[in-house]
Backbone as XML, in Angstrom:
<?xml version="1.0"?>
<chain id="A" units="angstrom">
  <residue number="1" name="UNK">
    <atom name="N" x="-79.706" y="132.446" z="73.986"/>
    <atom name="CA" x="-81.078" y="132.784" z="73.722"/>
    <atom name="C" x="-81.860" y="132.708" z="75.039"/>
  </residue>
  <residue number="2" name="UNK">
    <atom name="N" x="-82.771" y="133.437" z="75.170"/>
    <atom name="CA" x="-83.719" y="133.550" z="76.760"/>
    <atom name="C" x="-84.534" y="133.182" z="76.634"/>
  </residue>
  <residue number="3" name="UNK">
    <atom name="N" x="-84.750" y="132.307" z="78.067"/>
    <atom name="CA" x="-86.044" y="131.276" z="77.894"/>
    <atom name="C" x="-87.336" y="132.293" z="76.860"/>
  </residue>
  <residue number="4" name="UNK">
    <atom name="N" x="-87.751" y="133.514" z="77.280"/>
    <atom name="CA" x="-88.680" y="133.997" z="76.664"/>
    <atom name="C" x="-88.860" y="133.972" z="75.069"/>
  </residue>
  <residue number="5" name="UNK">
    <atom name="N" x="-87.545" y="134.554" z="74.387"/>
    <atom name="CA" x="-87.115" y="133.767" z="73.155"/>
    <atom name="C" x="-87.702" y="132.665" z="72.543"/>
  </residue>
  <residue number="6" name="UNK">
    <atom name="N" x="-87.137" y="131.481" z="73.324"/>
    <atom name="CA" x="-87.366" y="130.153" z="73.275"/>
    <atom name="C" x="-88.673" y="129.978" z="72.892"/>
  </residue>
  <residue number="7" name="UNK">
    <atom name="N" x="-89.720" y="130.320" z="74.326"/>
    <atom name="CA" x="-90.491" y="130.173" z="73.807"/>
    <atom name="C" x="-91.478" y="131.279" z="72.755"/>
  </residue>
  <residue number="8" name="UNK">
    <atom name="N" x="-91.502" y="132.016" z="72.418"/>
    <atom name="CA" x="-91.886" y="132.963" z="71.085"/>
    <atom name="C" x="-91.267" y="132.380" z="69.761"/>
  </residue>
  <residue number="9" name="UNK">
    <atom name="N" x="-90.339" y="131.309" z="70.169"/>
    <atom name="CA" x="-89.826" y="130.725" z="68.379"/>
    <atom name="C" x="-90.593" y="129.406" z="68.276"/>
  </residue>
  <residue number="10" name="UNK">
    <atom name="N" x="-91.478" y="128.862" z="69.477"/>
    <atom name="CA" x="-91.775" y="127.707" z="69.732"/>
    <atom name="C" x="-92.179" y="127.308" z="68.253"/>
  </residue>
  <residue number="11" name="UNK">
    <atom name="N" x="-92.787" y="126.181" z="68.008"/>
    <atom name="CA" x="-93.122" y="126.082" z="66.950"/>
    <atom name="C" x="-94.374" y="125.492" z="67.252"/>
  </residue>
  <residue number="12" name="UNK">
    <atom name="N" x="-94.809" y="125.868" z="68.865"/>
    <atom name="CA" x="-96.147" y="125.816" z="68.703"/>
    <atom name="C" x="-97.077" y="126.533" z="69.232"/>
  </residue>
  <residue number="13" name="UNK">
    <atom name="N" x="-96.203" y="128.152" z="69.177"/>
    <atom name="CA" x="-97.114" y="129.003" z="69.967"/>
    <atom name="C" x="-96.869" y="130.064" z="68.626"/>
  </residue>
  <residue number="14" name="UNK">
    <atom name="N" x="-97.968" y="130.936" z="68.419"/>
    <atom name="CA" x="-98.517" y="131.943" z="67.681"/>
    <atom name="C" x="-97.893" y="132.852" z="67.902"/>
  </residue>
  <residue number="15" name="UNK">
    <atom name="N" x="-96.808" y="133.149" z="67.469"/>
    <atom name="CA" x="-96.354" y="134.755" z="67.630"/>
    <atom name="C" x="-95.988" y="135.850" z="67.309"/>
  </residue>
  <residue number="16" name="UNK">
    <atom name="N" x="-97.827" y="135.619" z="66.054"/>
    <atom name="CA" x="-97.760" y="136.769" z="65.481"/>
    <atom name="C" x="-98.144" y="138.046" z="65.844"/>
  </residue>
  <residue number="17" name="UNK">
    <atom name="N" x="-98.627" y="138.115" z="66.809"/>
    <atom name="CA" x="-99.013" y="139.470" z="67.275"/>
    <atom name="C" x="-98.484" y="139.867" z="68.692"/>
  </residue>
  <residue number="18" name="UNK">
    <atom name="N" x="-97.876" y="140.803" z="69.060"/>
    <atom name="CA" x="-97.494" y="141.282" z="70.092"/>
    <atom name="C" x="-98.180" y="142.322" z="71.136"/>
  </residue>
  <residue number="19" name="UNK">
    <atom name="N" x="-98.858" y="142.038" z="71.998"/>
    <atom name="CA" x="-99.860" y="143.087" z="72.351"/>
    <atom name="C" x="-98.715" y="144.420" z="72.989"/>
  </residue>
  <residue number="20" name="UNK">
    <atom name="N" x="-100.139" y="145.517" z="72.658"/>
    <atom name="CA" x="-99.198" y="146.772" z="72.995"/>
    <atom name="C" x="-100.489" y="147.364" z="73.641"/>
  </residue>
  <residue number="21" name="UNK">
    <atom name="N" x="-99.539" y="149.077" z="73.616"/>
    <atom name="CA" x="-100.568" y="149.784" z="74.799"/>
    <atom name="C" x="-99.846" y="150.957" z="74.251"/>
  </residue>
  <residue number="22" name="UNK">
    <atom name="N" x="-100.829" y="152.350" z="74.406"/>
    <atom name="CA" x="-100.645" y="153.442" z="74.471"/>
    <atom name="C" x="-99.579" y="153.749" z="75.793"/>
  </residue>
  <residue number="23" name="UNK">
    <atom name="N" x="-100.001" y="153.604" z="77.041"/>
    <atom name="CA" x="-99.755" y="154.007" z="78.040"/>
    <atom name="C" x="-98.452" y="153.626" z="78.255"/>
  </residue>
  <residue number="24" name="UNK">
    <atom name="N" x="-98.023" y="152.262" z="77.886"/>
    <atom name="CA" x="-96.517" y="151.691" z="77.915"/>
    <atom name="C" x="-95.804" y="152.894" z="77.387"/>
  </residue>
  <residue number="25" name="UNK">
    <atom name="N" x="-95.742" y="153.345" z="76.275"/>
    <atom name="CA" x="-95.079" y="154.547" z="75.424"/>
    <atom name="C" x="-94.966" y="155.571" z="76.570"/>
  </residue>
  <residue number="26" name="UNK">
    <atom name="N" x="-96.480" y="156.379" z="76.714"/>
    <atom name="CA" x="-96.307" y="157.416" z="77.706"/>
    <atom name="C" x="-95.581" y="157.546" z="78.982"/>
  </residue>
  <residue number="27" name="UNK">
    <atom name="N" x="-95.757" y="156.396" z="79.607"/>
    <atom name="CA" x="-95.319" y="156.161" z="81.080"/>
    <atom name="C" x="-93.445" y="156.112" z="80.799"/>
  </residue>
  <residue number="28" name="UNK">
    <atom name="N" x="-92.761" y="155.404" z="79.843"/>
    <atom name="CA" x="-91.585" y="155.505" z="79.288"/>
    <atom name="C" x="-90.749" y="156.292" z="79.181"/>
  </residue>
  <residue number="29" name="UNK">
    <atom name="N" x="-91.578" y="157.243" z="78.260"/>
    <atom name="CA" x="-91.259" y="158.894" z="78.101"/>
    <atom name="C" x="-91.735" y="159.656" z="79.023"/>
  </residue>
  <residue number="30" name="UNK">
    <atom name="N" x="-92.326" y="159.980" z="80.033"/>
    <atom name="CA" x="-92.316" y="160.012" z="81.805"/>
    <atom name="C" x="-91.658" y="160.156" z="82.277"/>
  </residue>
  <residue number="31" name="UNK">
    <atom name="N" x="-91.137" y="158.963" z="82.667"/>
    <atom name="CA" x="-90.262" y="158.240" z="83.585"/>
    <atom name="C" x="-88.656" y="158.110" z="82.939"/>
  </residue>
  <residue number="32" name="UNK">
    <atom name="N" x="-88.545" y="158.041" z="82.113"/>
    <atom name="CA" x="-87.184" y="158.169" z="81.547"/>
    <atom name="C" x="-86.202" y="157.403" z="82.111"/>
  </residue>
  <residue number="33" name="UNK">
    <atom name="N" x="-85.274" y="157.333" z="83.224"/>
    <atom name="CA" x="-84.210" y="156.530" z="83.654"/>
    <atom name="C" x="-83.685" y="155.298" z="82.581"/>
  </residue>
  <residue number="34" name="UNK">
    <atom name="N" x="-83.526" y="154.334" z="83.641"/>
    <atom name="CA" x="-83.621" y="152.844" z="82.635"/>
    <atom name="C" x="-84.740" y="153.003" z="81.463"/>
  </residue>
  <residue number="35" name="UNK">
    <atom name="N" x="-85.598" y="153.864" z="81.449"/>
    <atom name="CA" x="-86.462" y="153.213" z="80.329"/>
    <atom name="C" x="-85.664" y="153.571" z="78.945"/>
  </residue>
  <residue number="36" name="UNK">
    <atom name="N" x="-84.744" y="154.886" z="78.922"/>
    <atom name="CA" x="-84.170" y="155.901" z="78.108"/>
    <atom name="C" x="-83.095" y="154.898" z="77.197"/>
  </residue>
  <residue number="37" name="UNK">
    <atom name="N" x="-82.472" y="154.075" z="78.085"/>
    <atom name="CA" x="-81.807" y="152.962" z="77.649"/>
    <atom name="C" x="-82.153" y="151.582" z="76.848"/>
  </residue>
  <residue number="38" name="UNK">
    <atom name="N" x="-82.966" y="151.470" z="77.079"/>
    <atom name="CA" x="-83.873" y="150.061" z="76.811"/>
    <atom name="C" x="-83.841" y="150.018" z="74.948"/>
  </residue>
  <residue number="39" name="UNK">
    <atom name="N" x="-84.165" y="148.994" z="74.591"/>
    <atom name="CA" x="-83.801" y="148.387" z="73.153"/>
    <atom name="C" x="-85.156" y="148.327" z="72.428"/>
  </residue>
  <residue number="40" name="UNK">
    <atom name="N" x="-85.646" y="147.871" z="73.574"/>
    <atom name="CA" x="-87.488" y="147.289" z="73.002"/>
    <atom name="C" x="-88.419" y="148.585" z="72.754"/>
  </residue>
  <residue number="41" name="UNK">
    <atom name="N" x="-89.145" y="147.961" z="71.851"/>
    <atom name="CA" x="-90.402" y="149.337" z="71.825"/>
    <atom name="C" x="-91.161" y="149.273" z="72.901"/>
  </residue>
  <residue number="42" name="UNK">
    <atom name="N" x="-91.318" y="150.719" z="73.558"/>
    <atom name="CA" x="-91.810" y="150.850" z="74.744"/>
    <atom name="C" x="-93.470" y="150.496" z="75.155"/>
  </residue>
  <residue number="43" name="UNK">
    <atom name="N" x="-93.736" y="150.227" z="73.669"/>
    <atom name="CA" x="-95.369" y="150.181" z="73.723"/>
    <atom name="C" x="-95.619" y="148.504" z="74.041"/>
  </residue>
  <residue number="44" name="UNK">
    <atom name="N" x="-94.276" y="147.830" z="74.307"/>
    <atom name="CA" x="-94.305" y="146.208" z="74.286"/>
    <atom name="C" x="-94.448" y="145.962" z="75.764"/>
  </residue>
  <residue number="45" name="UNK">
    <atom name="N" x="-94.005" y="147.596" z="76.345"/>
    <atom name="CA" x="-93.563" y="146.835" z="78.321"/>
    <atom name="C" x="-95.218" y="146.751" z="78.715"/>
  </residue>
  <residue number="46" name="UNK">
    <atom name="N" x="-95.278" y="145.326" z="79.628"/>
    <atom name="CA" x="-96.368" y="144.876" z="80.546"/>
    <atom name="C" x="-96.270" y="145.065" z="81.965"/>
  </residue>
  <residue number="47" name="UNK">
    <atom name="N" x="-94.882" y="145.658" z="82.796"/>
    <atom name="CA" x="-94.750" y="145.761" z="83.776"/>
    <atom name="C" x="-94.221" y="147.909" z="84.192"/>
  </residue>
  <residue number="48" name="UNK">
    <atom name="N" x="-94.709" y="148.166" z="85.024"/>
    <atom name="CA" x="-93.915" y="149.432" z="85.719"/>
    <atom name="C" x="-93.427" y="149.165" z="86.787"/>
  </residue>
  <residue number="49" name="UNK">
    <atom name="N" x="-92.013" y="148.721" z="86.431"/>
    <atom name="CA" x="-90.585" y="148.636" z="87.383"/>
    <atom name="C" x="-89.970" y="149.855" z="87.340"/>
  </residue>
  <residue number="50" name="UNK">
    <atom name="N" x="-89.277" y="149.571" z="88.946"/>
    <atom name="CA" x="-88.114" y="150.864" z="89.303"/>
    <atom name="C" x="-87.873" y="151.762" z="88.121"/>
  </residue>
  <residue number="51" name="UNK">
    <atom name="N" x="-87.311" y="152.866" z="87.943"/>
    <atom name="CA" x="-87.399" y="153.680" z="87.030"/>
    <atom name="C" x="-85.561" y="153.782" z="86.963"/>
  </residue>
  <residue number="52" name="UNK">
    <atom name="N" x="-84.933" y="153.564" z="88.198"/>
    <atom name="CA" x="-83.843" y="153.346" z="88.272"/>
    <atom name="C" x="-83.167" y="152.151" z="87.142"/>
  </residue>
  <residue number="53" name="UNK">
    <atom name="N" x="-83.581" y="150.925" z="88.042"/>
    <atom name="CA" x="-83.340" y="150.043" z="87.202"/>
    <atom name="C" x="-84.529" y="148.700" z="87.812"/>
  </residue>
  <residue number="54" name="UNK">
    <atom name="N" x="-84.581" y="148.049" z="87.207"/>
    <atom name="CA" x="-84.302" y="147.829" z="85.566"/>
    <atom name="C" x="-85.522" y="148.732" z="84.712"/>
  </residue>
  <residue number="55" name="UNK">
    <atom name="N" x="-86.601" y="149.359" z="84.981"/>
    <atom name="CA" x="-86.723" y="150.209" z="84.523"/>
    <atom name="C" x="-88.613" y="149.351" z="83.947"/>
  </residue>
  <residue number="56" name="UNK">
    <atom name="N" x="-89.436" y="149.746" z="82.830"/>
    <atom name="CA" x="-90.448" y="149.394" z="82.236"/>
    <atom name="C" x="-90.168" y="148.208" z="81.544"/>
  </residue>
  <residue number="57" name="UNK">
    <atom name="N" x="-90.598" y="147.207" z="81.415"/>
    <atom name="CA" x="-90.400" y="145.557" z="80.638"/>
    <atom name="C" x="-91.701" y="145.197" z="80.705"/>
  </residue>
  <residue number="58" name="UNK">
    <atom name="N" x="-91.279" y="144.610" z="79.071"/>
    <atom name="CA" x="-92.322" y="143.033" z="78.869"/>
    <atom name="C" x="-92.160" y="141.907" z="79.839"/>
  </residue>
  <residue number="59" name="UNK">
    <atom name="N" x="-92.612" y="141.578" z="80.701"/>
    <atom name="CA" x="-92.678" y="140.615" z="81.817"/>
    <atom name="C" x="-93.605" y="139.654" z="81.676"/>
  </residue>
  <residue number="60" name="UNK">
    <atom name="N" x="-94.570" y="139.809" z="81.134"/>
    <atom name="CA" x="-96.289" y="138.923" z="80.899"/>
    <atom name="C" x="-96.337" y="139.179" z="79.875"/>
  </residue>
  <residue number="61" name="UNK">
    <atom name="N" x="-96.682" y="137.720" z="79.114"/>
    <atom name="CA" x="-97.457" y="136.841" z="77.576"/>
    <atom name="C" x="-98.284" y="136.703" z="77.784"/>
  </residue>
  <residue number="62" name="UNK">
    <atom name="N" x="-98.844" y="136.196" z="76.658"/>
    <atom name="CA" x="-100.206" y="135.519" z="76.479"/>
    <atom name="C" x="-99.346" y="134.880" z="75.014"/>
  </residue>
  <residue number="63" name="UNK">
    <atom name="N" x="-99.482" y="133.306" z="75.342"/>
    <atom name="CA" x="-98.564" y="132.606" z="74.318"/>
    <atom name="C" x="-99.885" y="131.341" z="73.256"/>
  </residue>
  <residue number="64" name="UNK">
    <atom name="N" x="-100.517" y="131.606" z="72.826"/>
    <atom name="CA" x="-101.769" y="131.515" z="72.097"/>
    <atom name="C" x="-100.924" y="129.840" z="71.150"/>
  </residue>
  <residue number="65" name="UNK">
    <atom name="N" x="-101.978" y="128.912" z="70.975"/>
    <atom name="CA" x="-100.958" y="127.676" z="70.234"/>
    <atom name="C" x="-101.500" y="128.194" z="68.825"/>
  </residue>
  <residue number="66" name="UNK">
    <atom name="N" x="-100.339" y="127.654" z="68.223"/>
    <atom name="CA" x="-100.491" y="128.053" z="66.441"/>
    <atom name="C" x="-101.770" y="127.706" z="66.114"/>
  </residue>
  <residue number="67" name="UNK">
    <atom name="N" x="-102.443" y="126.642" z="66.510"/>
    <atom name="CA" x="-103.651" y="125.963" z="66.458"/>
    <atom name="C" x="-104.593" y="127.705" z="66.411"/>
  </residue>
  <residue number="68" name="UNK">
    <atom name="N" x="-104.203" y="128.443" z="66.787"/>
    <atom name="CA" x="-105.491" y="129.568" z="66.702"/>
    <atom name="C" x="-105.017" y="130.949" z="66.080"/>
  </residue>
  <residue number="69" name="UNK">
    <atom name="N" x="-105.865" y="131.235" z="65.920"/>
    <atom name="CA" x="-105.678" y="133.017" z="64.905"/>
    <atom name="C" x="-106.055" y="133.603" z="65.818"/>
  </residue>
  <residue number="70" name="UNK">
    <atom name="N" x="-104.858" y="134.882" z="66.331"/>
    <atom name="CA" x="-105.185" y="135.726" z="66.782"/>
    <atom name="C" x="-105.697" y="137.108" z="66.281"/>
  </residue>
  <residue number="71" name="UNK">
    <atom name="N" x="-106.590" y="137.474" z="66.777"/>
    <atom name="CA" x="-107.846" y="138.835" z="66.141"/>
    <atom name="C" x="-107.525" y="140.048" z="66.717"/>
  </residue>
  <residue number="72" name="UNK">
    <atom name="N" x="-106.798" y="139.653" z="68.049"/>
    <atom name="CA" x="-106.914" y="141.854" z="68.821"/>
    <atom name="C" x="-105.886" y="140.942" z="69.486"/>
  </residue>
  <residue number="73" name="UNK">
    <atom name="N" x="-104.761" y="141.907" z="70.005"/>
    <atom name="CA" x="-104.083" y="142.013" z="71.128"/>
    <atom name="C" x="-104.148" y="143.090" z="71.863"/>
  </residue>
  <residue number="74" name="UNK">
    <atom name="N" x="-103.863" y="143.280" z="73.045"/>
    <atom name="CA" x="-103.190" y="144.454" z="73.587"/>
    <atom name="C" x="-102.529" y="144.310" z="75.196"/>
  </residue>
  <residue number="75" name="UNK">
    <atom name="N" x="-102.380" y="145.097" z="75.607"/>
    <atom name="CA" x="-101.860" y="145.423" z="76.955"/>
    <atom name="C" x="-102.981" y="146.455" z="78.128"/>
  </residue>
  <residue number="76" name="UNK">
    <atom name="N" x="-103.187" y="145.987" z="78.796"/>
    <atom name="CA" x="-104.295" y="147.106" z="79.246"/>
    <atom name="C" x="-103.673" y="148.384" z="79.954"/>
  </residue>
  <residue number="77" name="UNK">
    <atom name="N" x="-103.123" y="149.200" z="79.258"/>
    <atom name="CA" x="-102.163" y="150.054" z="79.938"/>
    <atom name="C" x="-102.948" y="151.742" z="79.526"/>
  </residue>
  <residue number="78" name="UNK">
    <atom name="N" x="-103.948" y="152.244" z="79.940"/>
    <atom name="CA" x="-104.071" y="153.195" z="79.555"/>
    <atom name="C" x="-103.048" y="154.370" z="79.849"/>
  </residue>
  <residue number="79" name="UNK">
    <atom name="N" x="-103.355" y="155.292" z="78.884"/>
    <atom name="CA" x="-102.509" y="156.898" z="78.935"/>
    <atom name="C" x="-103.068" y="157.264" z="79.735"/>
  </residue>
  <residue number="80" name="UNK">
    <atom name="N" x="-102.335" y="158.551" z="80.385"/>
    <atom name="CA" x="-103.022" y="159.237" z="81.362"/>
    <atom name="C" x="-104.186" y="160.186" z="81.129"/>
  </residue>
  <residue number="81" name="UNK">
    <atom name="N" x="-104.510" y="160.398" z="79.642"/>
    <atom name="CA" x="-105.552" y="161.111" z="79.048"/>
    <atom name="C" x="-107.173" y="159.716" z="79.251"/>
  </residue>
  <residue number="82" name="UNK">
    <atom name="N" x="-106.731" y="159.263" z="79.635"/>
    <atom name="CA" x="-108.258" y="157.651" z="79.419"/>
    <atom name="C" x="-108.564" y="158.216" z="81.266"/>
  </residue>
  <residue number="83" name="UNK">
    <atom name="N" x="-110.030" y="158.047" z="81.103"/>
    <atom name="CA" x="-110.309" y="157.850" z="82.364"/>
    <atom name="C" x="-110.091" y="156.803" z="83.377"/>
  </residue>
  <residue number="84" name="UNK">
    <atom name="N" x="-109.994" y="155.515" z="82.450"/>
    <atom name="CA" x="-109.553" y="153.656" z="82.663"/>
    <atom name="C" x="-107.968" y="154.286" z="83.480"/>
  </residue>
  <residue number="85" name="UNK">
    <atom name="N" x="-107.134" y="155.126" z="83.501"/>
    <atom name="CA" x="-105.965" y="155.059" z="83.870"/>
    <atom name="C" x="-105.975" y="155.094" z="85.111"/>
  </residue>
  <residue number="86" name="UNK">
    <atom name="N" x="-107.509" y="155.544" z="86.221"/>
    <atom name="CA" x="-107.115" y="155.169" z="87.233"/>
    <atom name="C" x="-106.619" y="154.504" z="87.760"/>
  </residue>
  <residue number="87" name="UNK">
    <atom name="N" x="-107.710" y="153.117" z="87.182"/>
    <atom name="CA" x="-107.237" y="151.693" z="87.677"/>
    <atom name="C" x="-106.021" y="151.345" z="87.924"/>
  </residue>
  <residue number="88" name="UNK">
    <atom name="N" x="-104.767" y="151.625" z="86.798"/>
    <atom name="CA" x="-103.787" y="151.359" z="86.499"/>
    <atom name="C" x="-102.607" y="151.841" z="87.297"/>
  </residue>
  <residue number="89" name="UNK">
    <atom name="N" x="-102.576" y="153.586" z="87.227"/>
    <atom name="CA" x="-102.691" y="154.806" z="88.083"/>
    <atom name="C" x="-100.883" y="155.093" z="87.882"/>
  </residue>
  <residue number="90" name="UNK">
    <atom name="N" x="-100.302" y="155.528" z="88.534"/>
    <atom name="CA" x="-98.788" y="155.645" z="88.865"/>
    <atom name="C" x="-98.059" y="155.557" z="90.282"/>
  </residue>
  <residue number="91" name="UNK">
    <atom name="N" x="-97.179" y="154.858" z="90.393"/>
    <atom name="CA" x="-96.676" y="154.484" z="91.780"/>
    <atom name="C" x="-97.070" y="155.459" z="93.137"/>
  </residue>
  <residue number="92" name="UNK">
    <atom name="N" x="-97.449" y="155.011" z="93.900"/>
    <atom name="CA" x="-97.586" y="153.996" z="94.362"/>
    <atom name="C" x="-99.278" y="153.287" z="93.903"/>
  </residue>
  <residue number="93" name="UNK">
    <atom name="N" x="-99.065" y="152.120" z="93.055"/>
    <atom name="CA" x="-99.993" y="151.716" z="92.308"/>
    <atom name="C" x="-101.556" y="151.248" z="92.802"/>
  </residue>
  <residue number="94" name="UNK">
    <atom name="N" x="-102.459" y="151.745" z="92.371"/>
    <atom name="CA" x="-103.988" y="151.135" z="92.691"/>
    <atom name="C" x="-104.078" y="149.967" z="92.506"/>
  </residue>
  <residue number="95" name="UNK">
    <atom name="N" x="-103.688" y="148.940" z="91.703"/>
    <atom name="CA" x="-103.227" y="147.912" z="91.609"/>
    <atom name="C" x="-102.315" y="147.111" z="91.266"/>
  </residue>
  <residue number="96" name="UNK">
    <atom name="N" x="-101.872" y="147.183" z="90.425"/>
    <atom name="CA" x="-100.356" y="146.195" z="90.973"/>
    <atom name="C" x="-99.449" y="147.273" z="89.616"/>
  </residue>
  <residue number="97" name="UNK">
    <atom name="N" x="-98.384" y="146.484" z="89.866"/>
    <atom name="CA" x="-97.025" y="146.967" z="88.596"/>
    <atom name="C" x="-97.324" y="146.712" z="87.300"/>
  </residue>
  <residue number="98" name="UNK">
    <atom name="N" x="-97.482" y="144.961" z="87.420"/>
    <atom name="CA" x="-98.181" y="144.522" z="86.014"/>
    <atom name="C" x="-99.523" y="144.686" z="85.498"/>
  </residue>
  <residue number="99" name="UNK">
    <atom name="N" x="-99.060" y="144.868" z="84.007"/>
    <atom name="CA" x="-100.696" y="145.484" z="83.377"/>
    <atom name="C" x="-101.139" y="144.176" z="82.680"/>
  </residue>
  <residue number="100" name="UNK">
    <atom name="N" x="-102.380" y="143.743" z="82.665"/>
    <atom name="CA" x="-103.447" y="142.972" z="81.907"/>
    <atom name="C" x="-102.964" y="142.402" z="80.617"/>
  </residue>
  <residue number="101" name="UNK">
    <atom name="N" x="-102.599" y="141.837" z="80.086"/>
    <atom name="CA" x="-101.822" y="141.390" z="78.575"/>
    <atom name="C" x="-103.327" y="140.497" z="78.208"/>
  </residue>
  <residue number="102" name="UNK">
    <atom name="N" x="-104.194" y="141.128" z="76.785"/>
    <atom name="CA" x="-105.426" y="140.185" z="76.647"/>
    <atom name="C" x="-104.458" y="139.960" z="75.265"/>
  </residue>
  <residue number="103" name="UNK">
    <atom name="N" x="-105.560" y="138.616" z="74.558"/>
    <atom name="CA" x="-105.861" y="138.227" z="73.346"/>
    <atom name="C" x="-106.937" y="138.307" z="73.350"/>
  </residue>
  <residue number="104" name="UNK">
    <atom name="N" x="-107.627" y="138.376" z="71.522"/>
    <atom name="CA" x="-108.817" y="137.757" z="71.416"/>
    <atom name="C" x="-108.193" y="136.790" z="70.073"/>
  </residue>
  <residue number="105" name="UNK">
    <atom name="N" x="-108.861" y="135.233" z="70.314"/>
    <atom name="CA" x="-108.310" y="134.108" z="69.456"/>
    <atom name="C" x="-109.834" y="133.630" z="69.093"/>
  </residue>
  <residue number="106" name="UNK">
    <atom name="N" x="-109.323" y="133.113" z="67.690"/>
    <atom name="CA" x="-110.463" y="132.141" z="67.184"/>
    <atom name="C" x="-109.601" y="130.717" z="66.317"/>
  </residue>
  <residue number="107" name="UNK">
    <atom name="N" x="-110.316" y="130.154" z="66.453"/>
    <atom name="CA" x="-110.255" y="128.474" z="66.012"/>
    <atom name="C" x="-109.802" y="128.747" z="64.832"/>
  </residue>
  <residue number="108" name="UNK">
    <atom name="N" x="-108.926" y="128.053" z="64.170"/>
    <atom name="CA" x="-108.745" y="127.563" z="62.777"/>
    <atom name="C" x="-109.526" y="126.499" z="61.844"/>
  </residue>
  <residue number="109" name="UNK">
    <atom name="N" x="-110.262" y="127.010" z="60.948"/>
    <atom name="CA" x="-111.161" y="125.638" z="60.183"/>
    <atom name="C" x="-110.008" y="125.045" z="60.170"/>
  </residue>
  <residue number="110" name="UNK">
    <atom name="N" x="-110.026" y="123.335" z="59.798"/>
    <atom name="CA" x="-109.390" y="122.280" z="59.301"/>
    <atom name="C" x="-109.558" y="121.849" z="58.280"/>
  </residue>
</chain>
């Protein structure tokens, strides 16, 4: 089992929601190589790696304690149709590989 695993079974982190992104999908089906191979749903990857290998991955959580309800997830990965996709952009990147992974959490009454 992989540390990442590990911790997503924690039994004290929230992991019910998985943030996603439009743009993860698009950039996937793009880029094709390693991504063509890959197991995971493409709307889960937080990083744009080599296209060779290893290709688009979930790399960055946001691991929330059971203690809270999560309300929105996502990935800040716009499509190339969003104007926001500058920011994001395609290699050689405007800012980095990895994309933004938010929550929004609220408290649990007791």
């Amino acid at each position: 089992m992989s540390a990442a695993t590990q911790l997503l079974d924690s039994r004290w982190v929230n992991a019910s929601a998985t943030p996603t992104s439009a743009g993860a999908v698009e950039a996937a089906a793009l880029q094709g190589g390693a991504n063509a191979t890959h197991r995971g749903d493409p709307a889960q990857d937080t990083a744009d790696f080599a296209d060779t290998a290893p290709g688009n991955l979930r790399a960055d959580y946001v691991l929330p304690s059971r203690t809270l309800a999560v309300a929105g997830a996502g990935v800040f990965w716009p499509p190339s149709s969003d104007p926001l996709s500058q920011l994001t952009g395609t290699y050689p990147f405007p800012s980095s590989d990895h994309r933004l992974v938010w929550l929004d959490v609220r408290t649990l009454r007791r």
